[in-house]
N, C-alpha and C positions, 0 to 999 in steps of 0.2 A: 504494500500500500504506500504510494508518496503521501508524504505529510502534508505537502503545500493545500493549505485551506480545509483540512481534516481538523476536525474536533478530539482532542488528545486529551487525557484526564491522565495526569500524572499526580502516584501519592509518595508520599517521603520525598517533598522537593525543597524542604527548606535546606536542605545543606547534602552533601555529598553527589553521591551516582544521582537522584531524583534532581538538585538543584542543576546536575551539569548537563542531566536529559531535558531538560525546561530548555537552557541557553541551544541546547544543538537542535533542535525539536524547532525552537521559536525561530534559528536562525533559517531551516528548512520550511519555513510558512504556514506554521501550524496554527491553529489555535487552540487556546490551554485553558485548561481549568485542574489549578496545583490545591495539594494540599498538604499539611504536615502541621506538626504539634507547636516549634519554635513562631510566635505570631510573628516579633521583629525580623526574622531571618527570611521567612516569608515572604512578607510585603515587600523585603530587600530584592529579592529573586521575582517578583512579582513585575515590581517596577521596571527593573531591564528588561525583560522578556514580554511585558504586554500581555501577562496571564492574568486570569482572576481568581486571585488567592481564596483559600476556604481554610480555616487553620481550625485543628481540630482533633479529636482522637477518634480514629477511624475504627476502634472498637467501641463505641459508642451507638448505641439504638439511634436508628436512622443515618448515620455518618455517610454508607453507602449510597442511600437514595439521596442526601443531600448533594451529593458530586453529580451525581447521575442527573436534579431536575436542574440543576447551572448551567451543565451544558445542554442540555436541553432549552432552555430558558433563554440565554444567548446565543446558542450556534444553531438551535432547532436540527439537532443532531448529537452522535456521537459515535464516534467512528474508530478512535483507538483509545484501549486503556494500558496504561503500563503499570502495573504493581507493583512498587518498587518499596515501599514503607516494609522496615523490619527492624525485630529488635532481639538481641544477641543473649546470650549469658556464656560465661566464660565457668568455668565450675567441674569439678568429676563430676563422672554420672551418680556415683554409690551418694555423692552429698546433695545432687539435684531433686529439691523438693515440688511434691506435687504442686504447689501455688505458682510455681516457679515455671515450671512447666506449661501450666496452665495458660499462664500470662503469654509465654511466647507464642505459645499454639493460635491463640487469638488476635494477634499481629500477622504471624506470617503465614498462618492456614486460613483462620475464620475470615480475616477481614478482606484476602484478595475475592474470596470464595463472593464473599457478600456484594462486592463490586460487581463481579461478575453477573450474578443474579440479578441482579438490578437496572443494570447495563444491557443484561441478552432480550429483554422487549422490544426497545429500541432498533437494536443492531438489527433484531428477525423483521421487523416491520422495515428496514433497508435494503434488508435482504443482504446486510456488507457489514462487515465488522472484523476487529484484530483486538485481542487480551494478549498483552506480552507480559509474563510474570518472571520478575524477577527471582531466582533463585539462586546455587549456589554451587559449586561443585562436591562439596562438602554433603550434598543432600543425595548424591552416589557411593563419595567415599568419606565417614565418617572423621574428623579427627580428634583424636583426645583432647580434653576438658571441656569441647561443646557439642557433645553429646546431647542436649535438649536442641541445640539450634542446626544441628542436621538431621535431628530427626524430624523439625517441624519443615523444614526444605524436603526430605526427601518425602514427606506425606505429600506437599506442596507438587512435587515431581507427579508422585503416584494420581492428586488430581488434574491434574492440567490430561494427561492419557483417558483418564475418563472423560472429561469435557470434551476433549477431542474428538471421541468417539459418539456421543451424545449428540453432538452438535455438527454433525459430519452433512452436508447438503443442505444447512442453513446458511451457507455466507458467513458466517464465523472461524475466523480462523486462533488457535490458538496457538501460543508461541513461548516457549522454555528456554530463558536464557542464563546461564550457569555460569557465573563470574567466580573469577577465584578470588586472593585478597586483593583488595584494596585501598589506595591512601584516603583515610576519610578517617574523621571522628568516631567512625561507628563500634572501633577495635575499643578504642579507649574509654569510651561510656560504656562498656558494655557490664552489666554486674560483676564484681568478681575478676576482673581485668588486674589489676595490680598484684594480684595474687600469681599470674600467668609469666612464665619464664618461658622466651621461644630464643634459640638461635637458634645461626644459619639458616632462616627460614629468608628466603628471597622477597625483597619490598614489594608491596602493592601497586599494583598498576595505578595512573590517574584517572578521576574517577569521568574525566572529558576521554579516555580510551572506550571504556564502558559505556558512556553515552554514545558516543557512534556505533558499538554493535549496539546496541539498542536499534540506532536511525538504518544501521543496514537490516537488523532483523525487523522493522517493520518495513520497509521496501520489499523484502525477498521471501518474509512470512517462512520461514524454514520451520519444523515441529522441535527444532531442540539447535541453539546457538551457544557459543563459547565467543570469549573472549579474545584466550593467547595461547600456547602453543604449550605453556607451563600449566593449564587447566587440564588440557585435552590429554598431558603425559602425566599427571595424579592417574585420571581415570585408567588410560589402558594400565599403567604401573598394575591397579589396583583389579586388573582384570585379570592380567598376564600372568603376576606373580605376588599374589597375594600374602603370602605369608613375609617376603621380603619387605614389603609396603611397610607391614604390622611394623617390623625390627628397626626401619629405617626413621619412622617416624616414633617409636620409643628414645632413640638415640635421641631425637633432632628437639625435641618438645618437651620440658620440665615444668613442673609443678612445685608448687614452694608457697606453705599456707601462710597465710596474713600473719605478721606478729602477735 
């Protein structure tokens, strides 16, 4: 799908991969309707891009439909969703408390799911539509201490393949994009982050890399995208030679509790 004059709803755009898919999205001629928690940071991203901000907690009763009648409202359409909002923990699994759980599953499962839901009326009565859901590669192959945040990715994975099939001969397309790390605040807000000892682990890509696969996976609608070339070899690693993965990543990745 080209972006140029498509109704685009991006969520988690006040800062990171969402604020830099706003700038690349707006400079392909989209129009936007952003959402995310930060009000100031926002309106910030708002203003350059010529989005109309909705700031919010998208676990929230009604959050989804509120995205969903803006762009309606204003573009009398809506034609791509990018689900990009997510929220991390950092933590072993043996200490990952249910609430803890809970709460992520609700960011990065419940609330794309709800967008979707909300959004697929519309898209059907167009007969055209595209959900690009942000995910993770992490949601393939697990890595130690986020264990709750790959597993809500890798549900995340498991439903976009059901929608896909669901939705198969309605003009909807759906689209699974798998970034690996990247440079963004999201590493270091994430619960339990300062506790997290990583070396030799490779920097994160910029999160304006990430926003153009984004803008190529909407142009070329593939069923499952990647970022770089450092994604794509976790996964076969973790196809090819699985027990080596396990060893390699025990080496590379420590743990060290809060004083």
């Amino acid at each position: 799908m080209d972006p140029r004059g498509r109704s685009v709803i991006i969520t988690g755009a006040s800062s990171g991969i969402g604020a830099a898919a706003a700038h690349t999205f707006a400079a392909a001629g989209a129009h936007l309707i952003i959402s995310g928690r930060d009000h100031a940071r926002l309106d910030a991203v708002a203003a350059a891009t010529g989005a109309i901000a909705i700031a919010g907690d998208l676990t929230a009763p009604g959050a989804a439909e509120a995205l969903v009648d803006a762009a309606n409202r204003h573009y009398g359409r809506v034609d791509l969703i990018i689900a990009n909002a997510g929220a991390g923990l950092a933590a072993p699994a043996l200490t990952t408390d249910a609430g803890a759980l809970q709460a992520i599953l609700a960011v990065n499962l419940i609330a794309p799911l709800a967008l979707i839901q909300a959004a697929a009326p519309t898209m059907r009565r167009q007969q055209r539509g595209q959900c690009i859901l942000v995910s993770s590669v992490v949601g393939w192959r697990a890595l130690p201490w986020a264990g709750a945040y790959a597993a809500s990715k890798a549900a995340l994975d498991r439903m976009s393949e059901a929608l896909r099939v669901e939705l198969a001969g309605s003009g909807i397309a759906i689209t699974l994009v798998r970034p690996g790390t990247t440079a963004t605040p999201f590493h270091q807000r994430r619960p339990g982050a300062s506790a997290e000892r990583r070396a030799r682990i490779p920097a994160g890509v910029a999160p304006a890399v990430v926003a153009h696969a984004l803008l190529r996976a909407a142009r070329r609608e593939p069923r499952v995208a990647y970022v770089g070339w450092r994604d794509r070899l976790l996964i076969l690693a973790a196809l090819l030679a699985p027990g080596i993965t396990d060893r390699t990543l025990a080496q590379r990745i420590r743990w060290q509790p809060d004083p």
